[in-house]
C-alpha positions in Angstrom: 10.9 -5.2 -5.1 10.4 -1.5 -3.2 6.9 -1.4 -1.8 6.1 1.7 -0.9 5.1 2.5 2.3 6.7 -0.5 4.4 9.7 0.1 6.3 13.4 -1.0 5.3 13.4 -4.0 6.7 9.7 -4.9 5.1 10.1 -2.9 1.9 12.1 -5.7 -0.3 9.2 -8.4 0.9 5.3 -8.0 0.8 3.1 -11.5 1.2 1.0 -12.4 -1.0 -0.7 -14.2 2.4 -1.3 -12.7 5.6 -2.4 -15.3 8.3 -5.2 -14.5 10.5 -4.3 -13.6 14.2 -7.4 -14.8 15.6 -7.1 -15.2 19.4 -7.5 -16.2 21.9 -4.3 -18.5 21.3 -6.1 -19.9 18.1 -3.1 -18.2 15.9 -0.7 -20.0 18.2 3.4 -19.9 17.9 3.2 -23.1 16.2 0.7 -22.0 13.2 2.6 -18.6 12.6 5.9 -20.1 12.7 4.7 -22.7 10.0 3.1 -20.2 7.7 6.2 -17.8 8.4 8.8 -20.4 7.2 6.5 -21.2 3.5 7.1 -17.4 2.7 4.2 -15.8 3.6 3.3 -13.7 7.2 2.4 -16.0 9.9 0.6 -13.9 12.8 0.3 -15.0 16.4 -3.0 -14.0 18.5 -1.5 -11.1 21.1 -5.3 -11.8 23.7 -4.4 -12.7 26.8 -1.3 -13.5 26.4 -0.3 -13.3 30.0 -3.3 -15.9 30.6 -2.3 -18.6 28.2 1.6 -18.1 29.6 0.6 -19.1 33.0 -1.9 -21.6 32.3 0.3 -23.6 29.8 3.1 -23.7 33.0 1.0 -24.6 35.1 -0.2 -27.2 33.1 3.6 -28.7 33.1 4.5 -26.9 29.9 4.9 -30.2 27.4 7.4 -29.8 25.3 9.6 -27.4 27.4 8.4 -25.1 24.7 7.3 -22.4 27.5 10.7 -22.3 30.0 13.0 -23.1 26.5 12.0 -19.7 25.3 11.8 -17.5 28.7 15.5 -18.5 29.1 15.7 -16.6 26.1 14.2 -13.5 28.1 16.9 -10.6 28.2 15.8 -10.4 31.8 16.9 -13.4 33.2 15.6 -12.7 36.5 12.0 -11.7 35.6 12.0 -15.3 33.7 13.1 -16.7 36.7 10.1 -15.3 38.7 7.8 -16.0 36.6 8.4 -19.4 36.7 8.3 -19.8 40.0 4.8 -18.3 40.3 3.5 -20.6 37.8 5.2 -23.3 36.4 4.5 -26.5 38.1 6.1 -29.6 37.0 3.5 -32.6 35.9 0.8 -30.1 35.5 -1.6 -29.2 37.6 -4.3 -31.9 38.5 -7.0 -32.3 35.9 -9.7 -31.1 38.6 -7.6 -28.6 40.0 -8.2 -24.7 39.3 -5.5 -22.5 37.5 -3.9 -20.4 39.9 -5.3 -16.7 39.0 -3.8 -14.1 36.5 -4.4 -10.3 38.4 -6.7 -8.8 36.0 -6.1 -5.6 34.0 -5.8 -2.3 35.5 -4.7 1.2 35.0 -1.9 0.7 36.7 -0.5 -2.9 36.6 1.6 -4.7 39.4 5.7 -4.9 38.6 4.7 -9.0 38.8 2.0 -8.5 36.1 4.0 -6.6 34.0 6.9 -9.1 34.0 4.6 -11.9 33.2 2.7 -9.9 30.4 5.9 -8.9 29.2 7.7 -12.2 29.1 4.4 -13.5 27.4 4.6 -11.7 24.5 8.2 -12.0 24.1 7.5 -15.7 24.1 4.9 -16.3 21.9 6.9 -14.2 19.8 10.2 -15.6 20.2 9.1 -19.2 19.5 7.1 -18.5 16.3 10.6 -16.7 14.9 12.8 -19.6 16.2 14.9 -21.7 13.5 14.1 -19.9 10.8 14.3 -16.7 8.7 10.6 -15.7 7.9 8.7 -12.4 9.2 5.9 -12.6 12.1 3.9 -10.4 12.9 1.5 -10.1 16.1 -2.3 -9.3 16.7 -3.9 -6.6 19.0 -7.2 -5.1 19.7 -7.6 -2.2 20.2 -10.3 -2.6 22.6 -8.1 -4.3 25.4 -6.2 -1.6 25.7 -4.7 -2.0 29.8 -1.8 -4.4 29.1 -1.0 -3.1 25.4 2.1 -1.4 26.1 3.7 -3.8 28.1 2.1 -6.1 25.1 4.0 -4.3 22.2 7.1 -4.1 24.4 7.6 -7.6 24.9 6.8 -8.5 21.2 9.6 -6.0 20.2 12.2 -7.6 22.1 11.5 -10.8 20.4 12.0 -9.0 17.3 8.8 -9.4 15.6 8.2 -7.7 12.6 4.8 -6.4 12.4 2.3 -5.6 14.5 -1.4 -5.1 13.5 -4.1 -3.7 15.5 -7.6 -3.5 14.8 -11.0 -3.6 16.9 -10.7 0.8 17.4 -9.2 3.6 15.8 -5.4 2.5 16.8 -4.2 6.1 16.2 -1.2 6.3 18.7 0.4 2.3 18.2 2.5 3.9 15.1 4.3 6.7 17.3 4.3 3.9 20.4 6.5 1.9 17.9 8.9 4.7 17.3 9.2 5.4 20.7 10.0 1.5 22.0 12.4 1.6 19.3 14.2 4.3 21.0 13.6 2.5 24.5 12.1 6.0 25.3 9.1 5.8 27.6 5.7 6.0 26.5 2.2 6.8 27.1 -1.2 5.6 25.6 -4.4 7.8 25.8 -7.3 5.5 27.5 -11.1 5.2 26.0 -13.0 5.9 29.2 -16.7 6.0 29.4 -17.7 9.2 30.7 -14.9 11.0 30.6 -15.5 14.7 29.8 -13.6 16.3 26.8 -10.5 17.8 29.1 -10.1 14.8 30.7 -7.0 12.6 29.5 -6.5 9.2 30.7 -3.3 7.0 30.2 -0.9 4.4 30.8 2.5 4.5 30.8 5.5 2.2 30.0 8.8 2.9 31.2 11.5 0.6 29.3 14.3 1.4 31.2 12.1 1.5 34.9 10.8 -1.9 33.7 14.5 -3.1 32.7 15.5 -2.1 37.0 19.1 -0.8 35.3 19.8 -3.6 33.1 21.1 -2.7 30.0 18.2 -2.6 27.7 18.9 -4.3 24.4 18.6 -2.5 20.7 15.1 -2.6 19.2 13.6 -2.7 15.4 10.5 -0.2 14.6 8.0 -3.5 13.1 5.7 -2.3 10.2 2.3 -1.4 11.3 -0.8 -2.9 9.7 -4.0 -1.2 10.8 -7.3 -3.4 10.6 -10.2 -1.5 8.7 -13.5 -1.8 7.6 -14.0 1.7 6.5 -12.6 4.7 4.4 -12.9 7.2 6.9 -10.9 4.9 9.1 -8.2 4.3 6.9 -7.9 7.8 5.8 -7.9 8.9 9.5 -5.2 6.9 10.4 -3.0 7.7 7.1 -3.2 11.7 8.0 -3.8 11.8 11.0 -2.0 9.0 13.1 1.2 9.4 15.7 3.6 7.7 13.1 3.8 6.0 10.0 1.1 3.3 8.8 2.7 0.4 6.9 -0.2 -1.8 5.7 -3.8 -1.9 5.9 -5.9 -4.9 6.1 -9.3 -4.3 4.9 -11.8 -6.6 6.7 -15.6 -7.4 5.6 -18.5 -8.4 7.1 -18.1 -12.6 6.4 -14.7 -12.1 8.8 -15.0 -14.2 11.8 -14.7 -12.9 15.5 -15.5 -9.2 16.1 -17.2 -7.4 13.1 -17.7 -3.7 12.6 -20.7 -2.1 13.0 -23.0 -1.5 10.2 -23.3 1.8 9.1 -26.3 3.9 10.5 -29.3 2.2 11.9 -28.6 -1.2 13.3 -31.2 -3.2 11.4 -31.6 -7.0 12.1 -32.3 -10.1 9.2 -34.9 -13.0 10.0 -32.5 -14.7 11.5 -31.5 -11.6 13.9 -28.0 -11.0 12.1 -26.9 -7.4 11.2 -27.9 -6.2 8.4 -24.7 -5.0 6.0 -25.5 -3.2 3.2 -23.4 -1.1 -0.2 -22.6 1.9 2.9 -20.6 -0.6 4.5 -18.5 -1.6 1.3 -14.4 0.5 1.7 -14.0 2.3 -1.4 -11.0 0.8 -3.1 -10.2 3.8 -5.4 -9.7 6.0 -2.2 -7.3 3.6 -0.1 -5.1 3.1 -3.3 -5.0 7.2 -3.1 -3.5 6.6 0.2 -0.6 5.0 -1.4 -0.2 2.5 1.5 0.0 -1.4 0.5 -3.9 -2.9 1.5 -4.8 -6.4 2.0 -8.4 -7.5 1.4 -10.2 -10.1 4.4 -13.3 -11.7 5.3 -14.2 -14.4 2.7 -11.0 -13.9 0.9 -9.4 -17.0 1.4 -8.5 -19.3 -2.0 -6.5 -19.0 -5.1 -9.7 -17.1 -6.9 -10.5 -14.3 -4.1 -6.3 -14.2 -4.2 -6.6 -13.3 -8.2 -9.4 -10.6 -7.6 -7.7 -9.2 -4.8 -4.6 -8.5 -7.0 -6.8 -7.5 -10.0 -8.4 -4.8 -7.6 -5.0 -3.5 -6.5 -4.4 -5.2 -3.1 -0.6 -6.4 -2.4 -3.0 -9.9 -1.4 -5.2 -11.2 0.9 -5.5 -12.2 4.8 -7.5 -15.4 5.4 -8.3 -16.4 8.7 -10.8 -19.6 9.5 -9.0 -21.6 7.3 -5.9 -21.5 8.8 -8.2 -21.1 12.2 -9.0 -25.0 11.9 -5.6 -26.2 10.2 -3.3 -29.1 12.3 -1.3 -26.3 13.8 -3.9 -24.0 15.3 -4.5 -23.6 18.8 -7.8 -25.3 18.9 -8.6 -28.2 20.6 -8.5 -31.7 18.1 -12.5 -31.9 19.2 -13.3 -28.9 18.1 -11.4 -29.0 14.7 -12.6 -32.5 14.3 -16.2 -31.4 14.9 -16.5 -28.3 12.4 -14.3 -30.3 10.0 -17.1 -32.9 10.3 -19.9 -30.2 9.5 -18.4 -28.5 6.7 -18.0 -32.2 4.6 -21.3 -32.7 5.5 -22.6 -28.7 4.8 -23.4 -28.9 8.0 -21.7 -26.5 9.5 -23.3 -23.2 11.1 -21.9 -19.9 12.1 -24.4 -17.0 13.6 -23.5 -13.5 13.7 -24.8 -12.1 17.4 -25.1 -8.7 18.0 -25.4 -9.0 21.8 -22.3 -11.8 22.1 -19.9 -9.8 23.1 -19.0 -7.4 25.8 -17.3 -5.2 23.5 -20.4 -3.8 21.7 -19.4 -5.2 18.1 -21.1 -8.0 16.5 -19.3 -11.7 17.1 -19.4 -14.5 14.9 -20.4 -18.0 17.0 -20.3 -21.3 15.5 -22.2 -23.9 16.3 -20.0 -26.4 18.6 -22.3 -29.5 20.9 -21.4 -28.7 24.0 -20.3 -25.5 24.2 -22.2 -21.5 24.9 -23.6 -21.5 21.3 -26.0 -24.0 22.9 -28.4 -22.1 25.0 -28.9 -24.5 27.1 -25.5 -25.1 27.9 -24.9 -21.0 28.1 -27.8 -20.5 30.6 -26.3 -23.6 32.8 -23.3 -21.0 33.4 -23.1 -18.3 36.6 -22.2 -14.9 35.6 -19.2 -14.1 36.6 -15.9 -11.9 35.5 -12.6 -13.1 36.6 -10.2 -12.4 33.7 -11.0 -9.2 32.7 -9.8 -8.3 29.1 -12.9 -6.9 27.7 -14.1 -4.8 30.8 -15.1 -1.2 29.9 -13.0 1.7 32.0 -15.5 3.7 33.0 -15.1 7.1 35.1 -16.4 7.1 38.4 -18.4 10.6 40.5 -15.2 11.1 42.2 -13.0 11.0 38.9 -11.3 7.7 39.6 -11.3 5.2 37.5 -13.4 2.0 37.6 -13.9 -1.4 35.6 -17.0 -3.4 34.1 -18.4 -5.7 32.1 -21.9 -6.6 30.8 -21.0 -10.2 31.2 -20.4 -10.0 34.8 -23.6 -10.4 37.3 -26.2 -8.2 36.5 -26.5 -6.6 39.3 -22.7 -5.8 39.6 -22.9 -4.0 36.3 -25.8 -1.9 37.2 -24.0 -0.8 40.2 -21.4 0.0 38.5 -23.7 2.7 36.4 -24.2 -0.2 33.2 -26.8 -0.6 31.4 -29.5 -3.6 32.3 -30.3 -3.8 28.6 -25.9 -3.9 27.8 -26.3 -7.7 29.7 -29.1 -9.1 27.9 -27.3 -11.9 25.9 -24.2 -11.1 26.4 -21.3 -13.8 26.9 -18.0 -13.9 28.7 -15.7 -14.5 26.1 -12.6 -14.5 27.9 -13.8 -17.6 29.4 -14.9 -19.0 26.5 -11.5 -18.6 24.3 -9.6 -20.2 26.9 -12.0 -22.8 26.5 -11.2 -23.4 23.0 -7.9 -23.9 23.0 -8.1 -26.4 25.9 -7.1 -24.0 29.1 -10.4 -23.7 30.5 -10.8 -23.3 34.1 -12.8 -25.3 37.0 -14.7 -23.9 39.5 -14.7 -25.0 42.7 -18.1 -25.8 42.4 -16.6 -28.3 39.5 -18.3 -26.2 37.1 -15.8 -26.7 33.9 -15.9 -23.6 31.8 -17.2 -24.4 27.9 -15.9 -22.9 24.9 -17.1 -20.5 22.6 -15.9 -20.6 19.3 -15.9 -18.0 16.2 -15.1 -18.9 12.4 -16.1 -16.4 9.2 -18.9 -17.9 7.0 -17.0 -18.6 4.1 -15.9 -22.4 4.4 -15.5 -22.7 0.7 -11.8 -23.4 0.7 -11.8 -25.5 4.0 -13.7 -27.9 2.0 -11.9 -27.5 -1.0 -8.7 -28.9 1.0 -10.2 -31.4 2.7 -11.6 -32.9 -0.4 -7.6 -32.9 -1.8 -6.1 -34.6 1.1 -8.7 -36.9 1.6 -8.3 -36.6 5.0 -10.6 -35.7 7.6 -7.9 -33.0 8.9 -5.0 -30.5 7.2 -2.0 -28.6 7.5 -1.3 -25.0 7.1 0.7 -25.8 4.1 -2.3 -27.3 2.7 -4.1 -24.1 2.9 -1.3 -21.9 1.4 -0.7 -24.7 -1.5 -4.6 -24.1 -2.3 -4.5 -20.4 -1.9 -1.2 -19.9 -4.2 -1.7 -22.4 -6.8 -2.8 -20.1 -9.6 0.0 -17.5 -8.6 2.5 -20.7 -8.7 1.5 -21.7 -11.7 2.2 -18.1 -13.6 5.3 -17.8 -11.9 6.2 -21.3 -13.7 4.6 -20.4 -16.8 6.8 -16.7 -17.0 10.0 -18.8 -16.3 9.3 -20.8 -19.7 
């Protein structure tokens, strides 16, 4: 089957299932790789990918999961020194801090760059080992510093689609092109302040990076761009460095970062924004584009799957289901405590406008114990030690500088923030690595909580649960639920 505008390798395949890359860590190696080898795209989380590298060596690497695919590496060195910055064998004591990750600059260290390099590549590499089914890898567009190193290290794992959304990815398609051709290349920075002549980038060089090794042959992955509106879409289509492969259309009920609403922001009772028809993509105008779509955000299950393909998508990307499946990244107590809440209707999921550093509304769910509590968030000092969200700012003397309204107050408004940016607002970064069990201690013995997002659509998490019978599932479980009805035409054509 030719699908038009995928590349070569992509054009004879197009899932009818995209798996959410919901980060941090959440979309793991293991869950990709398992929704990867049932036929459809299994997606692995690209946040802080350098983060959850070291922490997981330093937490002894179980498994030998970790050093197993950095010997993999093609730069057997790097691997090498990476390990001996951070793997430590046993794991770390359970009071003991993680050693830190440098956070993200302009211009990264050659150390950082290995690590973030090698991170990716693992991630990568181990969702794509044993088996022949396509991966594809999640950025945002927002944490910009370490995405070329990011994309590099991804490619040379071979993965075969990268999607970015969170911003107006305009230049990742001719990035793409460029790695594939182990040419160097640069990336225009969103900088606050900056005036219209100014023009801010980063640069990867592969061969610089490689230090004369020979650098090994690359694949241009599709590229799916993340949307929630026409003008976006279109923008990209016409206007972006390089070809567009896919779009994923994403609604308001998506979980994590949201878009905007169109015009005024304009709060419910409940102080949730307000999304209205102006925020609705028209459908007629991205099948003008003539680029394959995917619909998300309260799309997962066999019905939303049969309306999706009725209203022209190629299918559908689902994301809290598989967010809370066996092979997530999650910690067993939190899965086991939303599970709980959504077989007892329970469960709760709050779309904050002020959450996140970003700007962007962020779904929280309701978790004891962790910063959708109050209580347990105002227990917590303000503080900004890994980084990925910081705004780049330009300072008086033209240089660049870094913040984040969930740093100290008073740091922030130093910095030329905002007082009113830090009302309410939450480290995240923290809080992800939280979630999936790599949270760090103070050396006050604070512990770091979690912070967890889902979409509001929990419709066909209960639907599986009450099939198994079981107060847990599988990612199979959610792609045999989602595909049923397409299974059983397929069976009923073959009559």
């Amino acid at each position: 089957m030719k699908v038009h505008g995928l590349n070569e390798g992509a054009a004879r395949w197009s899932p009818l299932v995209i798996q959410g890359g919901m980060g941090a860590g959440v979309s793991s190696w293991t869950l990709a790789k398992m929704v990867s080898k049932a036929g459809q795209l299994g997606v692995v989380s690209g946040t802080a990918l350098d983060m959850i590298l070291a922490r997981r060596l330093q937490t002894g690497d179980a498994g030998g999961h970790m050093r197993r695919a950095l010997k993999q590496f093609p730069f057997p060195a790097m691997a090498a020194r990476v390990l001996e910055r951070y793997f430590t064998p046993g794991g770390k004591g359970e009071g003991e801090p993680f050693k830190p990750v440098p956070m993200c600059s302009a211009v990264l260290s050659k150390a950082h760059l290995e690590l973030i390099v090698a991170a990716n590549f693992v991630e990568v590499y181990l969702a794509k080992e044993g088996h022949a089914g396509r991966v594809g890898i999640n950025y945002l567009e927002k944490i910009q510093l370490p995405q070329l190193a990011s994309i590099y290290g991804a490619m040379l794992a071979g993965v075969d689609c990268v999607m970015v959304g969170a911003g107006i990815p305009r230049e990742i398609p001719g990035v793409l092109d460029e790695f594939a051709a182990n040419r160097d290349v640069s990336l225009k920075l969103s900088v606050l302040g900056a005036d219209k002549d100014d023009d801010f980038r980063i640069t990867f060089s592969p061969m610089e990076f490689a230090e004369g090794a020979e650098l090994p042959a690359l694949k241009r992955p599709a590229f799916f761009a993340i949307i929630a509106s026409t003008v976006l879409a279109q923008t990209l289509i016409k206007k972006g460095t390089g070809r567009v492969d896919g779009l994923v259309i994403e609604g308001a009920e998506a979980g994590g970062h949201n878009a905007l609403p169109r015009g005024a922001l304009r709060l419910d009772e409940r102080n949730e924004p307000v999304y209205g028809p102006k925020d609705d993509v028209d459908l007629d105008s991205i099948k003008a584009l003539g680029v394959p779509f995917w619909l998300a955000g309260a799309y997962g299950g066999a019905m939303r799957l049969k309306e999706a393909l009725s209203l022209g998508a190629s299918g559908i990307q689902a994301g809290t289901p598989f967010a809370f499946a066996e092979e997530s990244g999650l910690t067993g107590e939190i899965r086991a405590e939303v599970l709980s809440a959504v077989s007892s209707g329970s469960v709760r999921v709050f779309t904050d406008s002020k959450a996140s550093p970003t700007g962007f509304p962020f779904k929280v769910a309701a978790v004891s114990g962790s910063n959708s509590e109050e209580d347990v968030f105002g227990e917590r000092e303000r503080v900004c030690d890994l980084g990925y969200l910081r705004h780049v700012y330009k300072r008086d003397d033209g240089s660049l500088g870094y913040r984040c309204p969930a740093e100290p107050v008073d740091e922030y408004v130093r910095k030329g923030g905002r007082i009113e940016d830090t009302e309410g607002c939450k480290c995240l970064c923290n809080g992800l690595m939280a979630n999936i069990g790599l949270q760090q201690v103070r050396s006050c013995g604070y512990v770091e909580k979690p912070l967890v997002t889902a979409g509001k659509d929990f419709s066909l998490i209960k639907e599986v649960l009450e099939k198994t019978g079981k107060p847990s599932y599988s990612a199979k479980d959610v792609l045999d639920s989602i595909l049923q009805e397409e299974r059983l035409a397929k069976s009923s054509n073959c009559r």
